[in-house]
N, C-alpha and C positions, 0 to 999 in steps of 0.2 A: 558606671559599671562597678559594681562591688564584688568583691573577690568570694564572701561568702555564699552571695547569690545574683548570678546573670545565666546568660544561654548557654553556658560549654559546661552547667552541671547534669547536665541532660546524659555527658558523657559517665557519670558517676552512677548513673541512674541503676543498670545492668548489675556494676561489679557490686551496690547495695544490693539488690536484693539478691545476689549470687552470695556473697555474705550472710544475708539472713539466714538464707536454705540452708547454709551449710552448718548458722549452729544450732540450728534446730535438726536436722541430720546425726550431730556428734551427738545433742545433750538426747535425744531420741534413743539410740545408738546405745551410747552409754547408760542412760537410764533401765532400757530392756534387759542386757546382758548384764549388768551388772546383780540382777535379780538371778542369772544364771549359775550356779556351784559347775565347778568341773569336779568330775569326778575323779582325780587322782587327789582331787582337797589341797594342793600347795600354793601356798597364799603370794600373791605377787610379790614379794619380797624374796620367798622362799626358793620361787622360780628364777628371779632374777641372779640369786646367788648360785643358784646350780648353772643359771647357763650360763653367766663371769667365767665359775670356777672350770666348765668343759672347755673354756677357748681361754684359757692360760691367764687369765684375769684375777687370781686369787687377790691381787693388789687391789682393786677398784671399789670401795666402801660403798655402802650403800643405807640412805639417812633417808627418815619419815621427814618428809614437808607439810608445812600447813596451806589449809586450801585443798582445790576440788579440780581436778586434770591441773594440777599444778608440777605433772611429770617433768623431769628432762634430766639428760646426762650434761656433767661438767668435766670438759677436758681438762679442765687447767688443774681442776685438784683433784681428779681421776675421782670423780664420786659421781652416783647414782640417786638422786632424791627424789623418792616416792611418793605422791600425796597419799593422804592414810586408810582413802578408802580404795585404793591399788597395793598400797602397801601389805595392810590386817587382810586382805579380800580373799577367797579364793575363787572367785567370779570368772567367767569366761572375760570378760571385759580387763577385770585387774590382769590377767594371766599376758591376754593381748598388750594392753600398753606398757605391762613389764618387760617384755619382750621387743617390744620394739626401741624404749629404752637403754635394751641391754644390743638389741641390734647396731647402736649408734656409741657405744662403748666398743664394739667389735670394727666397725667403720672404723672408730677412732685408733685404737690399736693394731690395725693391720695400715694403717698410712693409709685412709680411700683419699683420694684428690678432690672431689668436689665438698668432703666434710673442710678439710683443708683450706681454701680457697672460700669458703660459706666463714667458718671463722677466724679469716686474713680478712674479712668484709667489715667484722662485728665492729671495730669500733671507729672506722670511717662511716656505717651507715648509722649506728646511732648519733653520730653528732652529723650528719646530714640530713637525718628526721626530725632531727631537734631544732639545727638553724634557718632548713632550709624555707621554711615557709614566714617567721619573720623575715629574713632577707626577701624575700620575693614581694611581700604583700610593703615591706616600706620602698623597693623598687618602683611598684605599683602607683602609690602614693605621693612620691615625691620623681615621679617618670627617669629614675635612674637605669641604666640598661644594666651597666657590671653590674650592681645588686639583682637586679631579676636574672643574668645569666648566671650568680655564683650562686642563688637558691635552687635554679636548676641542676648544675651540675651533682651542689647536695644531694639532690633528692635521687637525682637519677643512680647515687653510687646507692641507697636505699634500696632503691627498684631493685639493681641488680643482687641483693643478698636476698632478697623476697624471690628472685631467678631461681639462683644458686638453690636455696634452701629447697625448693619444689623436688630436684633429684635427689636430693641428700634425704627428705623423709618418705619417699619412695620405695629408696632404697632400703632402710631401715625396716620399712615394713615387710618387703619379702623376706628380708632376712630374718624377723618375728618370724613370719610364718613358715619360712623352712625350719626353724628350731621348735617350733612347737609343734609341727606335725612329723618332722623327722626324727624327735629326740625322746615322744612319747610323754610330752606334757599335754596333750590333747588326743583326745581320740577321735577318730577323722569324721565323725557329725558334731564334733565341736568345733571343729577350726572353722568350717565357714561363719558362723556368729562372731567368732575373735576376727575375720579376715573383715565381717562388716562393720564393727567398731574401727579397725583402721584405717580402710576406704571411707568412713564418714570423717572423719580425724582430718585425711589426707583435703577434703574439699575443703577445707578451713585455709590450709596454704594455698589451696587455688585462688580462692578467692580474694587473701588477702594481695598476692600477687596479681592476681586480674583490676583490685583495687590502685595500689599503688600505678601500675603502668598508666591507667586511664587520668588518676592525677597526673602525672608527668605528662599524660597528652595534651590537658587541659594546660597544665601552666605553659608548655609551649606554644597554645595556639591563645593564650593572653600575650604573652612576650611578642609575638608579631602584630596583636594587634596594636601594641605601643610603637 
């Protein structure tokens, strides 16, 4: 039996091509709307600063990234980084992931619990995605059991930040969409095309979380078979 190919990849089978779908969905998604101007004209950067600045955030910087959906907020040094074509944009698209962006600077400043709890994850899950699969595959190899039980346990604290994250960008997203249609950065035939840029965005965590769990199913139903 070889770890990278026997019968229980069957199980991986699904959350691939669920994965596919979905980034062809975002880059679909994004590619269309991002061809879209809103018509108030304020460039995702621009947007991002006015809605910091309406929920008491004047503190929270916000820096151009290099790269393409390379969005995301950083708690730890209260900064907001834009890839440049959300940044410069005034796109239905840029407006949308500025917004949800600044949704998860809002999350993060009013104490939400499962933002919380997602990054108390981060750095026991990266060194569980990291080790956990050498540990498991020389378990494998050399028919050790504690090694293939301590790559699962890695893996499984993974799985669970892959969980965790599912409500936390969820949430973010409604909270985009009530500020951009509540606060008058869209006008209400544009918010549905920003609502479908983040419903494709959001299949991306599905999947990756429907991937991860089905590996952990897999390596558990190796682990018995040893």
């Amino acid at each position: 039996m070889y770890w990278f190919w026997d019968s229980t990849m069957i199980l991986l089978i699904p959350a691939i091509a669920l994965a596919i779908y979905a980034q062809s969905k975002v880059r679909g998604a994004y590619a269309k709307y991002s061809q879209v101007l809103s018509r108030r004209g304020m460039t995702g950067a621009q947007a991002a600063r006015s809605m910091l600045d309406r929920n008491g955030m004047s503190d929270v910087n916000i820096e151009m990234a290099p790269g393409v959906l390379t969005d995301h907020y950083d708690p730890r040094g209260r900064v907001m980084r834009l890839s440049e074509g959300v940044y410069r944009s005034s796109s239905l698209a840029a407006l949308g992931i500025a917004a949800h962006e600044t949704g998860h600077a809002v999350q993060h400043n009013s104490g939400y619990y499962p933002l919380a709890l997602r990054n108390g994850f981060v750095p026991v899950a990266s060194f569980g995605s990291k080790a956990a699969f050498p540990l498991f595959l020389i378990g494998l190899i050399f028919h050790t059991g504690w090694m293939l039980d301590l790559g699962i346990i890695l893996f499984a604290a993974a799985v669970a930040f892959h969980l965790v994250t599912l409500p936390v960008e969820l949430n973010a997203s409604r909270r985009a969409i009530r500020m951009l249609a509540g606060e008058g950065y869209l006008t209400d035939d544009e918010v549905e095309p920003a609502r479908s840029v983040l419903n494709a965005a959001a299949w991306t965590y599905v999947a990756a979380a429907a991937m991860a769990v089905m590996q952990l199913l897999r390596m558990l139903m190796l682990r018995d078979r040893r």
